[in-house]
C-alpha positions as CSV (number, residue, x, y, z in Angstrom):
1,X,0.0,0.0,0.0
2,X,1.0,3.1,-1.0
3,X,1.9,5.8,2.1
4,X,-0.1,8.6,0.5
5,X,-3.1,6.1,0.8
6,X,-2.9,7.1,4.7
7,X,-2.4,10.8,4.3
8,X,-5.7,10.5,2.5
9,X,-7.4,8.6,4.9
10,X,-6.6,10.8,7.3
11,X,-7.9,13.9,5.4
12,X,-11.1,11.7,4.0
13,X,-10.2,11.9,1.0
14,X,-9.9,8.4,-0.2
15,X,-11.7,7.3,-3.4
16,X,-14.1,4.0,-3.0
17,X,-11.2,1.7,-4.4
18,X,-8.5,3.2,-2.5
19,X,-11.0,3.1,0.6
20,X,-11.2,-1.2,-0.1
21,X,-7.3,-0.9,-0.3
22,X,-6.4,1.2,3.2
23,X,-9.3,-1.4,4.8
24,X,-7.6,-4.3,3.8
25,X,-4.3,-2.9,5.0
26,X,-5.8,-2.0,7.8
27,X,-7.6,-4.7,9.5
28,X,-4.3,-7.4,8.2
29,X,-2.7,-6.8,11.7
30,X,-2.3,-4.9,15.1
31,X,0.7,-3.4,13.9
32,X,-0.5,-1.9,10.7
33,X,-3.6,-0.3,12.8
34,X,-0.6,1.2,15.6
35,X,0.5,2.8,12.7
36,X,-2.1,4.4,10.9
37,X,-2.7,5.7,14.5
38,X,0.4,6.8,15.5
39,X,1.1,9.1,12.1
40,X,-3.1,10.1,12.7
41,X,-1.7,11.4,16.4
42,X,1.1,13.0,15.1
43,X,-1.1,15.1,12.4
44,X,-3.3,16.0,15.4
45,X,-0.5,17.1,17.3
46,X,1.0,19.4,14.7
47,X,4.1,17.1,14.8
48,X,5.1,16.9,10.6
49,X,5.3,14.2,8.9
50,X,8.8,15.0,7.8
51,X,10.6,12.9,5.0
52,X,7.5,10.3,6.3
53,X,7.1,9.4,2.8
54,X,10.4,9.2,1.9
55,X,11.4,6.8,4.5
56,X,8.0,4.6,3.9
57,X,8.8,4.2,0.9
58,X,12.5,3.1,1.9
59,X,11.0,0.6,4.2
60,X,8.9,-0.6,1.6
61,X,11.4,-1.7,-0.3
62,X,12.8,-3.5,2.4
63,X,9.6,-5.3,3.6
64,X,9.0,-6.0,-0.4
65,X,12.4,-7.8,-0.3
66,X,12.9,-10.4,2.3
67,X,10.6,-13.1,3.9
68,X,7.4,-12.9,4.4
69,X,7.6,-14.3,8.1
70,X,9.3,-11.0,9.1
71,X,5.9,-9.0,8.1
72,X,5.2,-8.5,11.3
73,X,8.2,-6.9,13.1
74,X,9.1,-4.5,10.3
75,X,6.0,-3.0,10.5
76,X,6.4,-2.4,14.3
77,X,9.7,-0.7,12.8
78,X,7.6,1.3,10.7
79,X,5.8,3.2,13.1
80,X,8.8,3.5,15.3
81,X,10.4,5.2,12.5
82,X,8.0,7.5,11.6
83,X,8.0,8.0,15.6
84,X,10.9,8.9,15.6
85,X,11.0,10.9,12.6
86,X,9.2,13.3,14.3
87,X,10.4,13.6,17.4
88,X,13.7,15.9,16.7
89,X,10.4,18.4,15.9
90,X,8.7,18.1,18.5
91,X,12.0,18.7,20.6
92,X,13.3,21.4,18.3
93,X,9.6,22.9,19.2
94,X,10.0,22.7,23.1
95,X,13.3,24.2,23.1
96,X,13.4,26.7,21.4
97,X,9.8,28.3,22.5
98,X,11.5,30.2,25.5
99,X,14.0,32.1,23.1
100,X,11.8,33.0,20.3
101,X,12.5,36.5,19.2
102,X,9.7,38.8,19.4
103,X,7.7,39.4,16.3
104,X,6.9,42.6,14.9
105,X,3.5,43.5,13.6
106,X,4.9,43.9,10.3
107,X,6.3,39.4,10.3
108,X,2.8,38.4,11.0
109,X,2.1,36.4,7.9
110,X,-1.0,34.2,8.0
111,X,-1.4,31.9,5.8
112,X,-3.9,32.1,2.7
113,X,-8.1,31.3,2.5
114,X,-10.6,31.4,0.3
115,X,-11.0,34.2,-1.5
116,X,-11.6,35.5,-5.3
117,X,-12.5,38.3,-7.2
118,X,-15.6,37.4,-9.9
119,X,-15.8,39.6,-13.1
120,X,-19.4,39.5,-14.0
121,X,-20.2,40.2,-18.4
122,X,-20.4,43.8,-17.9
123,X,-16.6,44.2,-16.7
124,X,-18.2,44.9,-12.8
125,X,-16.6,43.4,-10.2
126,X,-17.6,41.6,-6.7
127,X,-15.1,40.5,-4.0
128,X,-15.6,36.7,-2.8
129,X,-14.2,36.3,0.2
130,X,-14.8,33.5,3.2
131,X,-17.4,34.8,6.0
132,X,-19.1,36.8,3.0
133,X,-22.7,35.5,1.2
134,X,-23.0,36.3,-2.3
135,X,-25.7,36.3,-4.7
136,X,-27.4,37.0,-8.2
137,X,-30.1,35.8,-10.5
138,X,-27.6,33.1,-11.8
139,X,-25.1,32.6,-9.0
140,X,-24.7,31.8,-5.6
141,X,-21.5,32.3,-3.3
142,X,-21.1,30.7,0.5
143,X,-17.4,32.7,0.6
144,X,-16.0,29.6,-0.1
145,X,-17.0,29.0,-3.3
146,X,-19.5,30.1,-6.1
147,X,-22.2,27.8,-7.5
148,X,-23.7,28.7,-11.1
149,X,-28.0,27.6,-11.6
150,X,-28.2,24.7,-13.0
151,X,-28.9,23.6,-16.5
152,X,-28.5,24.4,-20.0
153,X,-29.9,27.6,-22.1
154,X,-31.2,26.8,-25.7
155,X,-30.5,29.1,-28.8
156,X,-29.0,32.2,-26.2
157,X,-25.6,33.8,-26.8
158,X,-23.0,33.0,-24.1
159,X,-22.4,35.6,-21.4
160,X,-18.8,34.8,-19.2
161,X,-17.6,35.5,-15.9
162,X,-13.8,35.4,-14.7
163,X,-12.8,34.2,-11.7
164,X,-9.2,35.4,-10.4
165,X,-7.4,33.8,-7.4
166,X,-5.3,36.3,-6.2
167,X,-1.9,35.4,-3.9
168,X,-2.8,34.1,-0.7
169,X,-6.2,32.6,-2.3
170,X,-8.1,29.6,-3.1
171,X,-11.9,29.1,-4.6
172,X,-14.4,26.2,-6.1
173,X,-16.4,27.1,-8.5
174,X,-19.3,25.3,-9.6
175,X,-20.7,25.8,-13.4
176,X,-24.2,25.4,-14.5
177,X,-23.6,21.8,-15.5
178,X,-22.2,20.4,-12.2
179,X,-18.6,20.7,-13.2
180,X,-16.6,21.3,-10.2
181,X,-13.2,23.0,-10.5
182,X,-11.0,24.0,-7.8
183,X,-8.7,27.1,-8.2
184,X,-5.1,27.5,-6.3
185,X,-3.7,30.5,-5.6
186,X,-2.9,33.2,-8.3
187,X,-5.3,31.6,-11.1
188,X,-7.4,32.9,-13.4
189,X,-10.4,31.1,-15.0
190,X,-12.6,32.2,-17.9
191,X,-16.2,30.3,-17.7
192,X,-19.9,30.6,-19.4
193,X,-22.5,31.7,-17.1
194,X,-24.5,29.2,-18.6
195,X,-23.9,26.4,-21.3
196,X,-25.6,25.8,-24.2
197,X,-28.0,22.9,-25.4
198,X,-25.9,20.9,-27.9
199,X,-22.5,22.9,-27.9
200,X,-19.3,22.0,-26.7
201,X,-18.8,23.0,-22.8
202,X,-15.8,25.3,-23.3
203,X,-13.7,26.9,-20.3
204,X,-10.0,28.7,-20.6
205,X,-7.6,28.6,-17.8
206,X,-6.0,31.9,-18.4
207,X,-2.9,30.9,-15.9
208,X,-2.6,29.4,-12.8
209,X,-3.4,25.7,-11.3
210,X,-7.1,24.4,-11.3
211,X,-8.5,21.1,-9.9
212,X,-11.5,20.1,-12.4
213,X,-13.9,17.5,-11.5
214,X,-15.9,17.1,-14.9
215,X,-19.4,16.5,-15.6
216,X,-20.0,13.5,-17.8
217,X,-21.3,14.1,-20.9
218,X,-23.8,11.5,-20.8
219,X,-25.7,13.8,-18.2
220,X,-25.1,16.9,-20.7
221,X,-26.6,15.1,-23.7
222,X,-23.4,14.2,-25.2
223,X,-21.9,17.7,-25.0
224,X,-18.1,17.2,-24.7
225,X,-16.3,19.2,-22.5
226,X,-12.6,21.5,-23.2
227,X,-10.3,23.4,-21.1
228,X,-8.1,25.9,-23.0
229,X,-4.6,27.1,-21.4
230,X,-1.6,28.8,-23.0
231,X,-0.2,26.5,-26.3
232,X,-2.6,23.6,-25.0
233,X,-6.1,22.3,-25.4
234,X,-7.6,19.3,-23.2
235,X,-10.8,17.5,-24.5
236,X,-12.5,15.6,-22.0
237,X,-16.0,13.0,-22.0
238,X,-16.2,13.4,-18.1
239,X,-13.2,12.8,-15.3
240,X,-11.0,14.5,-13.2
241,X,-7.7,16.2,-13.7
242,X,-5.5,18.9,-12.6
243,X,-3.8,21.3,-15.0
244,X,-0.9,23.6,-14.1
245,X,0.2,26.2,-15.8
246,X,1.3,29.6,-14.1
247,X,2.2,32.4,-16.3
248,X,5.8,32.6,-14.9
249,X,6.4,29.2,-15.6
250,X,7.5,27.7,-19.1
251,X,5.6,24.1,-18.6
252,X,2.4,23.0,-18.5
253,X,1.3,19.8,-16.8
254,X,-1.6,18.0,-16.9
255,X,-2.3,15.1,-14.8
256,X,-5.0,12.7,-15.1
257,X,-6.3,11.2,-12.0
258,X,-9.7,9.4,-13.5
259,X,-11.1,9.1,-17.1
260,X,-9.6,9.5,-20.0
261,X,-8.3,13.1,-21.6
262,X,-6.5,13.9,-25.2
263,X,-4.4,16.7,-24.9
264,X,-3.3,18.9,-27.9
265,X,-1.3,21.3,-29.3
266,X,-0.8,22.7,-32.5
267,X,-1.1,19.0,-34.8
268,X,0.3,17.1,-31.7
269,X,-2.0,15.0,-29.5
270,X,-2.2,12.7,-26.7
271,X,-4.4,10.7,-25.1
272,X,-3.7,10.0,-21.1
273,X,-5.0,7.2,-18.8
274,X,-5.1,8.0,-15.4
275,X,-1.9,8.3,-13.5
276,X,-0.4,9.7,-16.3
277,X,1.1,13.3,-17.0
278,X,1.3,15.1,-20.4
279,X,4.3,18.3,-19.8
280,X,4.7,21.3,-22.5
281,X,7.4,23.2,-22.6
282,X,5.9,26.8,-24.1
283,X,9.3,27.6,-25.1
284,X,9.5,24.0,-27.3
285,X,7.9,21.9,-29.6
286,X,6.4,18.7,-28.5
287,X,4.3,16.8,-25.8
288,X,6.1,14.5,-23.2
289,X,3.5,12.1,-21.1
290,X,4.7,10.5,-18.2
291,X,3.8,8.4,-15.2
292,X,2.6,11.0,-12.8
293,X,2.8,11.2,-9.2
294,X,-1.2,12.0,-8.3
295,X,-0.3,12.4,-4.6
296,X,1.9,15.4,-5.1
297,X,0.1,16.7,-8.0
298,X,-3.3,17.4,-6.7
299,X,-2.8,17.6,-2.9
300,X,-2.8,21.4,-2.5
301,X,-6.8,20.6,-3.0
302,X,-6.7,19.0,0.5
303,X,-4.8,21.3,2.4
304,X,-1.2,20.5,2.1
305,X,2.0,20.9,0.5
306,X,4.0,17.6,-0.3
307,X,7.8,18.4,-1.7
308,X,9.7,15.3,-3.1
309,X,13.2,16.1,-3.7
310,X,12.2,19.5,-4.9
311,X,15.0,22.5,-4.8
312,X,14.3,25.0,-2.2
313,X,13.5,27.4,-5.1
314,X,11.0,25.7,-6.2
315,X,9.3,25.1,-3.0
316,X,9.5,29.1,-2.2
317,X,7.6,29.8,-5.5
318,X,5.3,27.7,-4.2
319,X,4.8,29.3,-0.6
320,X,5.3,33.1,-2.2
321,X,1.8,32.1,-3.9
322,X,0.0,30.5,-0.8
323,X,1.4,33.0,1.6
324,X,1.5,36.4,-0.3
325,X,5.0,36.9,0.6
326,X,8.5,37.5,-1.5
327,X,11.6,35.4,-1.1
328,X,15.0,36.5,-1.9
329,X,18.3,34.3,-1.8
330,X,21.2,36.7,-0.3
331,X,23.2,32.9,-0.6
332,X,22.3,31.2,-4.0
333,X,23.9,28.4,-3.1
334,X,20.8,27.4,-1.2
335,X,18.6,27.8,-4.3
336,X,19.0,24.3,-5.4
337,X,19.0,22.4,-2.1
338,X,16.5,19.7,-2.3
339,X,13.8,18.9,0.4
340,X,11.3,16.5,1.2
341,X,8.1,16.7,3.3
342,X,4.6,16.8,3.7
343,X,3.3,19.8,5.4
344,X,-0.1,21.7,6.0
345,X,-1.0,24.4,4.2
346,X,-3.1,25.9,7.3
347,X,-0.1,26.8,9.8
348,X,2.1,30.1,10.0
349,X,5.1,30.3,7.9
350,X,7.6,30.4,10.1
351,X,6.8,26.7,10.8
352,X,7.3,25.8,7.6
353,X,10.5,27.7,7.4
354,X,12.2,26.3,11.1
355,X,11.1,22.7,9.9
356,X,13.2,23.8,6.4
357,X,15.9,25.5,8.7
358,X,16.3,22.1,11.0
359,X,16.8,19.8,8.3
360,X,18.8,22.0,5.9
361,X,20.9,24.1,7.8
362,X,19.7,27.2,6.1
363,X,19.3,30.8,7.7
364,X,16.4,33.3,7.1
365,X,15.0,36.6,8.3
366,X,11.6,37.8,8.0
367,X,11.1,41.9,6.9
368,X,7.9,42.8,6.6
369,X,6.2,40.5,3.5
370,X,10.1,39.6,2.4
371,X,11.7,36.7,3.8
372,X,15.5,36.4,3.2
373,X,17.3,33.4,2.8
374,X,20.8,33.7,3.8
């Protein structure tokens, strides 16, 4: 079983198969159920699951390769490991606590939430934010996201709506024919108000990263469904995806998690099956696919941030977005450092950053919305 499987659980956010597959797993021994327990308590706790998947997966390959009488003990190891793993945090935590600096007004950086700005047909704008109710004679918003009426117009022009994500942001948005598509931070999504009998369901992802959870065309009488980005063009007949593609950024990944998709570009094509990955480079001709990691592809949906082996520039581009906040290397030697991790999304940054600090030996220094890695 697959460690991710337990992240999931934990969040409720296993799919029916997956659900069979954790059971199983779960109800084989004592040991597998002390655990799923034991990584559940430390999630509770705040305690991060720290290079958690890297080392399952190294004991994996251990189990995988000896006996099967010695099942038993080296999953006992297991959840000592992972234990143990997170102990040097939870100490790191306790002593340092009497000796924190204080913080200035100006550090305080919280950590993003729903929020959106909608651009309704006549260029008018309305702020969606959490806490706030919205609504029109076509839309509905709870703060956290924005549902569009139901159903399908006949023989009407299509009006459209944006919806922009801006740093520090994240919204779901639901369109009129029960698509669901979930927007991370910094996005920007072109939509129809309503769809029309008989048409193709069109959308454009002007830049960002969106979730989309597809209505099949057999409940839209056939219509087929497309998501248009930069250089690239996804046709789907009803699944879920995510698609990436920040206007900073010179690729564009698309990662299929159930269905089927055909990606295109220019006269290139190519058809994914789930757990694959199509990548463009805008800058190059061409469409790779590629067996794709779902876990760290789509998890930002749920909540959390999972790094594998990714360079410490990488991962700051990622927390500038969720944070609002600018990084600056005074030592670019640090740039490419490589960490791994699974962390929540919902806790203050300078979490984040000591956990980076404790296992990388880096220095940084918060000024105002700047932090400086030195």
């Amino acid at each position: 079983m697959e460690f991710e499987l337990i992240i999931k659980k934990i969040n409720h956010s296993l799919s029916k198969e997956e659900e069979i597959i954790f059971d199983n797993w779960y109800n084989e021994s004592a040991d597998h159920r002390l655990y799923f327990h034991k990584v559940e308590n430390n999630q509770a706790k705040n305690i991060e699951l720290i290079d958690a998947k890297k080392a399952w997966n190294s004991l994996q390959k251990r189990i995988n390769s000896k006996p099967k009488k010695f099942v038993y003990w080296k999953y006992a190891a297991a959840a000592a490991l992972i234990l143990l793993l997170s102990i040097p945090l939870l100490f790191q935590d306790i002593q340092t606590a009497p000796f924190k600096k204080p913080v200035s007004i100006n550090n305080v950086i919280k950590p993003g939430t729903d929020k959106a700005i909608l651009t309704l047909g006549d260029g008018s704008q309305i702020i969606l934010k959490k806490g706030i109710e919205y609504q029109s004679e076509n839309s509905k918003s709870t703060g956290e996201k924005i549902i569009y009426e139901t159903g399908t117009k006949q023989n009407t022009e299509l009006t459209y709506n944006y919806l922009t994500i801006p740093r520090g942001g994240q919204f779901l948005v639901e369109l009129g024919d029960g698509t669901k598509i979930w927007l991370n931070s910094e996005s920007k999504i072109k939509f129809p108000v309503n769809f029309i009998e008989g048409r193709t369901r069109e959308v454009e992802l002007v830049y960002g990263e969106a979730y989309f959870d597809v209505s099949p065309s057999t409940d839209n009488k056939g219509a087929k469904f497309k998501v248009f980005t930069k250089n690239q063009e996804v046709e789907v007949l009803g699944t879920e995806f995510n698609i990436k593609a920040y206007k900073e950024e010179n690729l564009i990944c698309t990662t299929l998690v159930e269905g089927k998709v055909t990606v295109s570009r220019f006269d290139e094509t190519a058809t994914l099956i789930p757990k694959q990955q199509s990548i463009i480079k805008t800058n190059q001709s061409g469409i790779v696919v590629a067996k794709a990691d779902i876990y760290n592809s789509v998890c930002w949906k749920q909540g959390i941030f999972s790094f594998d082996n990714m360079s410490l520039k990488d991962i700051m581009t990622v927390l500038s977005r969720w944070y609002n906040i600018n990084f600056v290397f005074i030592n670019s030697n640090f740039e490419n450092t490589t960490f791994t991790g699974v962390l929540r999304k919902n806790q203050n940054i300078e979490n984040i950053l000591k956990t980076i600090k404790s296992l990388n030996a880096i220095h940084y220094e918060i000024k105002n919305n700047t932090v400086f890695i030195k």
